[in-house]
N, C-alpha and C positions, 0 to 999 in steps of 0.2 A: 163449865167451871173455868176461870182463872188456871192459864200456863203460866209456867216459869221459863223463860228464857234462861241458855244457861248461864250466862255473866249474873243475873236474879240468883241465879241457885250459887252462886259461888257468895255470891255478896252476902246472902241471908245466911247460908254458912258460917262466912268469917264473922261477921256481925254478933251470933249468938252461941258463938265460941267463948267469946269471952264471959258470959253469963255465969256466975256458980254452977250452977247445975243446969246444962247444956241439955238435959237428955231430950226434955218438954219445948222446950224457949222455943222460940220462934220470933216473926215481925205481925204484930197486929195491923191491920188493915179497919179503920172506921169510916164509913159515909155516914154524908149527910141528908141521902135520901135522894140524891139526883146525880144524873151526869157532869153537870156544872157545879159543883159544889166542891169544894177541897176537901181530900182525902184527913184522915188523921193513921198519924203511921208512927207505932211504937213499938218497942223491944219488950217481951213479954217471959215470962218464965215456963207460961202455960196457957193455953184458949181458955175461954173466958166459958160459962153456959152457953150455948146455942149455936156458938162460932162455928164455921165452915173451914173445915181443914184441907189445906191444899200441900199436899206433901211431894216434893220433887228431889231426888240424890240425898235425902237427908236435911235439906232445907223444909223448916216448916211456915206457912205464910197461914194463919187465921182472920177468918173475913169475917166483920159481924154481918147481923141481918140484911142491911140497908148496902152493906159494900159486897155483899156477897150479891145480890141482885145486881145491882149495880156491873157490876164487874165480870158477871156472867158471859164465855166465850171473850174473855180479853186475855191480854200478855201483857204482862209485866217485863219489865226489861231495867235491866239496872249499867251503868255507866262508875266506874271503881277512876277515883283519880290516883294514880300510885303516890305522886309526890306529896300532895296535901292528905293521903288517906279519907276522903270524902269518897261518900257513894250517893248518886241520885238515881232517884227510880224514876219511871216513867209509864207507862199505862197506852200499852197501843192497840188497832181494832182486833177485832176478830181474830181468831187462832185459827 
């Protein structure tokens, strides 16, 4: 299953703080069916049916089917710019 690195777990925190109702939110995580393929990554309120819940300090990351395979034994790892308030994520091997 998908780790959170903890700069990931701080990110997806702050991220879905700001959500109405924080309790569910989380970052959806969507594939496209392959390693090569670009991720789809959005700010959710809730998992969707099916999703694969990755839950780390209270950060929630939901994998559908296809990124949940996919992303099986990986780490997420996220990069916070303070100045511009951006956050990138990024996706490295094996945990």
């Amino acid at each position: 299953m998908l780790t959170l690195t903890e700069e990931a777990t701080t990110a997806v925190k702050t991220i879905t703080a700001q959500l109405p109702d924080a309790a569910e939110g989380g970052v959806r995580i969507e594939g496209a069916g392959s390693p090569e393929s670009p991720f789809g990554l959005s700010v959710v309120d809730a998992p969707e049916s099916g999703d694969a819940v990755v839950e780390n300090a209270g950060a929630r990351v939901y994998l559908d089917t296809d990124a949940a395979a996919v992303l099986d034994d990986r780490v997420l790892d996220a990069q916070i710019d303070p100045e511009q308030g951006s956050v990138q994520f990024a996706v490295t091997g094996a945990a």
